[in-house]
N, C-alpha and C positions, 0 to 999 in steps of 0.2 A: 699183516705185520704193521706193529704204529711206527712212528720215527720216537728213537729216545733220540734227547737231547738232554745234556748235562751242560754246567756253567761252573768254575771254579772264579771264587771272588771271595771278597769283605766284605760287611754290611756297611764300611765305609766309603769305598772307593767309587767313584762316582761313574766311573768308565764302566763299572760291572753295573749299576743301577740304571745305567741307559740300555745296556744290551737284556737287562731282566723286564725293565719296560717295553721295549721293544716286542720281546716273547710273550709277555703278557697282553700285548694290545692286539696281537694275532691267536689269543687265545691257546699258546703252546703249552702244555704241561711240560715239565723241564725238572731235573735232578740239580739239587741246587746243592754244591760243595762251600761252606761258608769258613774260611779257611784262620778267620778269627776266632770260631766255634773247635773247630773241627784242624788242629794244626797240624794232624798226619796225613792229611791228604793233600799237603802241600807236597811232598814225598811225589806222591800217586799222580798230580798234577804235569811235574818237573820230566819226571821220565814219560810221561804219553806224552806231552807236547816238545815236548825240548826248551820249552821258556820256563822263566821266573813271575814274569812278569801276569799283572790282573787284567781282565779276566780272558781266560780260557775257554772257547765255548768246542764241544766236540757233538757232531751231529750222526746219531747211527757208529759209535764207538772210530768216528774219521775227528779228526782235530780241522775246525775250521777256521781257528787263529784268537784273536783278541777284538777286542771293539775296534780296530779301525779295518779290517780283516772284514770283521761281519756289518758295518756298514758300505765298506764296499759292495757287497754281494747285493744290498739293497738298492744302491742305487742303479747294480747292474742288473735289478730285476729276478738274481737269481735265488736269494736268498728263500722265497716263498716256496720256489717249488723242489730247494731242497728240503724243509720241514713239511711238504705233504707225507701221506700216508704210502709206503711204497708195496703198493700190494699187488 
């Protein structure tokens, strides 16, 4: 089984462009909700996570919080081996 991982954000917002860089520079493939594009899954967002707030990142359909949420997990090391492969 892979790990999904999805991101709800803007193409503005600069907190969801460090957590897509982030994914990208570990080479994750990722469901990217772009909520300026796509304004009903701000909806979809609201209720899986219980925030409003940018960005969302949910890893394996679990909510892992927002950018300061998922730099935590980096500097506790954990964030990598939760986007391994869980097979």
């Amino acid at each position: 089984m892979t790990v999904k991982v999805e991101i709800y954000g803007t193409s503005s917002c600069r907190k969801c462009t460090n957590v897509r860089e982030l994914l990208g520079e570990r080479k994750v493939e990722y469901i990217d909700y772009m909520i300026d594009l796509m304004p009903l899954e701000k909806d979809t967002m609201i209720r899986r996570s219980g925030r409003k707030n940018y960005p969302q990142l949910f890893i394996n359909d679990e909510h892992i919080g927002g950018e300061k949420e998922v730099m935590q997990l980096v500097l506790d090391g954990k964030l990598d081996s939760l986007l391994k492969n869980n097979l």
